[in-house]
C-alpha positions in Angstrom: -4.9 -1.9 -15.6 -7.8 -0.7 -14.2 -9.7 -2.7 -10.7 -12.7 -1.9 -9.0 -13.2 -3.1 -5.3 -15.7 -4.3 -4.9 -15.7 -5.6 -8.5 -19.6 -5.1 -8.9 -19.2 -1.3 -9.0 -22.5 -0.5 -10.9 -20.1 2.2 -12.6 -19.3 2.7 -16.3 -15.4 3.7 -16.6 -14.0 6.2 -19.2 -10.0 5.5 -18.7 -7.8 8.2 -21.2 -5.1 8.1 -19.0 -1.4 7.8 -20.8 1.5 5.9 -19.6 4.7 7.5 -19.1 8.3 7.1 -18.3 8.1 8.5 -15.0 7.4 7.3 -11.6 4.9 9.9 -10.6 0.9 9.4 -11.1 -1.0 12.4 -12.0 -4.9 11.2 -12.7 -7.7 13.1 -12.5 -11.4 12.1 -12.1 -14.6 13.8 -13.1 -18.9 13.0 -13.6 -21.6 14.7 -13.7 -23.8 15.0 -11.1 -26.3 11.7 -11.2 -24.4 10.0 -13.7 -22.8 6.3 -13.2 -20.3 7.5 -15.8 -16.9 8.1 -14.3 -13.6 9.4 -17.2 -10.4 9.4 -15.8 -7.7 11.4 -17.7 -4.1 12.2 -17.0 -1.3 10.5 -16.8 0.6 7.3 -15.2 3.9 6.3 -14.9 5.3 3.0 -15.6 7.2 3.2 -12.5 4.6 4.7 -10.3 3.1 3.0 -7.3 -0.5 1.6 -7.9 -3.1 4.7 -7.8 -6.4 4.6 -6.3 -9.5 6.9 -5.5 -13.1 6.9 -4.2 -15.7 7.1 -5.9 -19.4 7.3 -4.6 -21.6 5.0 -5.7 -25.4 6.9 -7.0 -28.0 5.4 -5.0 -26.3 3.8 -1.6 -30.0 1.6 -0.4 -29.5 -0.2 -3.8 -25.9 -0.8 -3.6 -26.1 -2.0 0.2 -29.2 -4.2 -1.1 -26.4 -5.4 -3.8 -23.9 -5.9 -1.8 -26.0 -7.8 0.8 -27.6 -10.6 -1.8 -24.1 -11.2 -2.7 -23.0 -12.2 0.5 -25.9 -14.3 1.0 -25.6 -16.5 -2.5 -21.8 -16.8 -1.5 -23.2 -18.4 1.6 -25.5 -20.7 -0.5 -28.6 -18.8 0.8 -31.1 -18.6 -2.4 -32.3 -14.8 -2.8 -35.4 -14.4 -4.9 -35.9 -10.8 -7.1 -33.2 -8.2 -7.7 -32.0 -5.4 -5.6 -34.1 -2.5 -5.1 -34.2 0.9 -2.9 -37.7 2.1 -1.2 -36.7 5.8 -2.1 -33.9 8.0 -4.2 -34.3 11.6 -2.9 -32.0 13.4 -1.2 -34.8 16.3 0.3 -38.1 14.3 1.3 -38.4 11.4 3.8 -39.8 8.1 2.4 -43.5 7.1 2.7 -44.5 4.5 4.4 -41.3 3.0 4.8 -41.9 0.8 7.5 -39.8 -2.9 7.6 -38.2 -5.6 9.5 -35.2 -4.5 10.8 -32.6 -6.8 10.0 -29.2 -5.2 11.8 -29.0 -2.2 14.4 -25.2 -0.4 14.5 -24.4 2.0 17.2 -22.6 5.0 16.1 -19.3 6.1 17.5 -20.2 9.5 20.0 -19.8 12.4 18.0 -16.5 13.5 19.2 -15.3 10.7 17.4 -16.8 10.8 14.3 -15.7 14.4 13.7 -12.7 13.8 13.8 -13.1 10.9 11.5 -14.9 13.9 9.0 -12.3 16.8 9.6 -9.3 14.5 9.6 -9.7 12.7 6.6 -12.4 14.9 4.9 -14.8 12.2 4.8 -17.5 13.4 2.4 -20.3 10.9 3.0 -19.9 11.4 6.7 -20.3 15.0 6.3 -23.0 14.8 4.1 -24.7 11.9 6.8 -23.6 14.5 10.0 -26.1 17.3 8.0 -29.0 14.8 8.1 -28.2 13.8 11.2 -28.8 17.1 12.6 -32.1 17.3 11.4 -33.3 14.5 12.3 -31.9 15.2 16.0 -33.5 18.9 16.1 -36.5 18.3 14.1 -37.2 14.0 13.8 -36.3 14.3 10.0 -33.5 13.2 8.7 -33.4 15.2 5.0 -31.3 17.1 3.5 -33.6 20.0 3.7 -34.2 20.0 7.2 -30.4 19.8 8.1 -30.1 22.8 5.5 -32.3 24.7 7.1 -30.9 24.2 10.6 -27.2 24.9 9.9 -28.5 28.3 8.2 -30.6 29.0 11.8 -27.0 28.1 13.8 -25.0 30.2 11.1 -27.3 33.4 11.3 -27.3 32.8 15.6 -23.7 33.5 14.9 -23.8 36.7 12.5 -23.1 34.9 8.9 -26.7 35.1 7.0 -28.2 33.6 4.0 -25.4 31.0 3.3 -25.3 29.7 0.1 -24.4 26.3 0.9 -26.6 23.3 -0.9 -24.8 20.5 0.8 -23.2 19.3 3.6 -19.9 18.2 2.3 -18.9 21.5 0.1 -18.8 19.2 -3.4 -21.5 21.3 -4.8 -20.3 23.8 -7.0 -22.9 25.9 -6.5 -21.7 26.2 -2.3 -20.9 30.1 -2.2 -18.8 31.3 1.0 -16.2 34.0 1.9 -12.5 33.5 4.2 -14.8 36.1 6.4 -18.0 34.4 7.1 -15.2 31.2 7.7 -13.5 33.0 10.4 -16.5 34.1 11.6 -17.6 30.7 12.4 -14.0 29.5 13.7 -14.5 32.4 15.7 -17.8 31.0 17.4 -16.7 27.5 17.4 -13.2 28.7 20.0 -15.9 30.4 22.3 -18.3 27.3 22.5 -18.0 24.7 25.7 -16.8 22.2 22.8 -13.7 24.1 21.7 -11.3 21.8 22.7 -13.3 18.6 20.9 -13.2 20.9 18.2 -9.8 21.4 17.9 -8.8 18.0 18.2 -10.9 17.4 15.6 -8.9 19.1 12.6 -5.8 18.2 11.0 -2.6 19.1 12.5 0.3 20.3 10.2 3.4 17.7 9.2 1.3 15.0 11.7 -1.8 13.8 10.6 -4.8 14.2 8.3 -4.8 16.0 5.1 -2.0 18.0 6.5 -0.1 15.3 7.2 2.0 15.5 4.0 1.8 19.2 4.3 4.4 21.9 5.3 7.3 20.2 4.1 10.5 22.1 6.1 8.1 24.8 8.0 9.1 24.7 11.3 6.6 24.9 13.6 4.1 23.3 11.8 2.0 21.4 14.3 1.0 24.7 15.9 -1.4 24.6 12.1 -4.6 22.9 13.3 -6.8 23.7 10.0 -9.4 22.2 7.4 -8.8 21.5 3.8 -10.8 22.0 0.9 -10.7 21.3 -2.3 -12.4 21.2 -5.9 -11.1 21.4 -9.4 -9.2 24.8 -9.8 -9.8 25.5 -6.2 -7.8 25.0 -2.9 -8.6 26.3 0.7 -7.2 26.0 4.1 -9.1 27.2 7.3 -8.5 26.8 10.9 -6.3 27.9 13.9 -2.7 28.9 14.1 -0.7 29.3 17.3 1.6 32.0 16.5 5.2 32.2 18.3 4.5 35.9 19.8 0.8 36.2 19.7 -1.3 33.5 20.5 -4.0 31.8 18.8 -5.2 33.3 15.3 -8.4 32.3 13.3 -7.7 32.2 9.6 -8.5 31.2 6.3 -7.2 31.2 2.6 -9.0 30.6 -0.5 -7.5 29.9 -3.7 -10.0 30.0 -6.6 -9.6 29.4 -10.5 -6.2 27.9 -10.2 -4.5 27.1 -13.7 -1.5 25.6 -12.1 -0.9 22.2 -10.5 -2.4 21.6 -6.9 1.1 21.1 -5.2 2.1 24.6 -6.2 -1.0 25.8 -4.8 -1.2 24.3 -1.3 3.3 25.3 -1.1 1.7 28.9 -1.7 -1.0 28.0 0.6 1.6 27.2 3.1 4.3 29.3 3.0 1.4 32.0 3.7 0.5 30.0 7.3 4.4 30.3 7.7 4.1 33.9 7.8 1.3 33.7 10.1 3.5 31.0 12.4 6.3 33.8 12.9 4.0 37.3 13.0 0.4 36.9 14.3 -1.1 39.9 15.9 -4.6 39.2 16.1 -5.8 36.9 18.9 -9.1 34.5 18.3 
């Protein structure tokens, strides 16, 4: 049975996913960039808890406009002409997009919504944060200018010429190395922000993505790190306290992975285990 919520998803569903005799879920979800066409494959048992996942929606100013004329005709208010958006790129500001403004919502600080972002791996937020710093450095709030001001910060630091396209690492085509990544964990433990920073990330066995993570490793809430993933790829990055050595900087990246993910991020952490019991290097 498959349920969208809210049910006007605007999304055309491919399901080839097989029912088993198992209790486990193993789904996976894939589309291609700009399509509303989402296939879901795998399998599900028939004894398997309900399995869900988010999906982003292709042009968010028509789907808010959607949502919002749905609300108002449930409230018997009559809404003439269909939902619309003033603009679809993702790089260049709108023209003339001048309005009524109908709402105003004031963001949580920013200490806060990182850790929202690093915590859960919020994608939209990260993607929303890049723009953000545009607008806040420059007064434009596009994808380009927050591109082009992370890759000013990132060579202030000594990593150059990042090939990163987004702000949320989904892009396939985001290029990086475990040494430009320490690099920049390396900066960020220096900075008057470092412990915001840290509180920010996930901590191992407690919360987060890591939450479920480290399963018997003792020791593992001294793990406050990042996780990343993609098809066929898994990364971890972040801090470790280490029993004799203090704070280390690290990072582990796992590409073209044939194997199931849970294999991969066990691997993943029985490496930080090693780092838990012999760190040498100090951040």
């Amino acid at each position: 049975l498959l349920d969208t919520k809210p049910a006007r998803a605007s999304l055309l569903f491919l399901n080839e996913v097989l029912t088993d005799d198992s209790s486990q879920a193993h789904v996976k979800v894939s589309r291609a960039p700009g399509s509303n066409e989402v296939v879901l494959w795998g399998t599900v048992g028939k004894r398997a808890q309900a399995w869900q996942q988010d999906v982003a929606v292709i042009d968010p100013g028509r789907w808010a406009a959607s949502e919002l004329i749905e609300a108002l005709e449930e409230q018997g208010v009559t809404v003439r002409g269909e939902a619309a958006s003033k603009y679809q790129s993702l790089s260049e500001p709108p023209e003339n997009a001048g309005g009524t403004v109908l709402a105003v919502h004031e963001s949580v600080p920013l200490s806060q919504e990182i850790t929202v972002l690093n915590k859960v791996s919020q994608n939209l937020h990260a993607e929303m944060l890049l723009r953000e710093v545009g607008f806040a450095t420059r007064g434009v709030g596009t994808l380009q200018a927050g591109l082009e001001e992370r890759a000013r910060f990132l060579e202030q630091i000594g990593i150059d010429k990042p090939a990163l396209l987004d702000g949320s690492g989904l892009a396939r085509q985001d290029v990086t190395t475990p040494h430009a990544t320490v690099s920049l964990l390396e900066a960020m433990w220096k900075r008057p922000e470092h412990d915001v920073w840290l509180a920010s990330l996930p901590v191992g066995g407690v919360d987060g993505t890591l939450e479920h993570r480290f399963e018997k490793v003792r020791g593992a809430e001294r793990v406050h790190a990042k996780t990343g993933s993609l098809s066929h790829v898994n990364t971890l990055s972040g801090y470790i306290e280490t029993k004799h050595s203090g704070w280390i900087a690290f990072s582990i990246m796992v590409n073209g992975t044939v194997g199931q993910d849970a294999e991969v991020k066990k691997f993943i952490d029985r490496v930080c285990a090693l780092f838990l019991k012999i760190g040498r290097a100090h951040v």
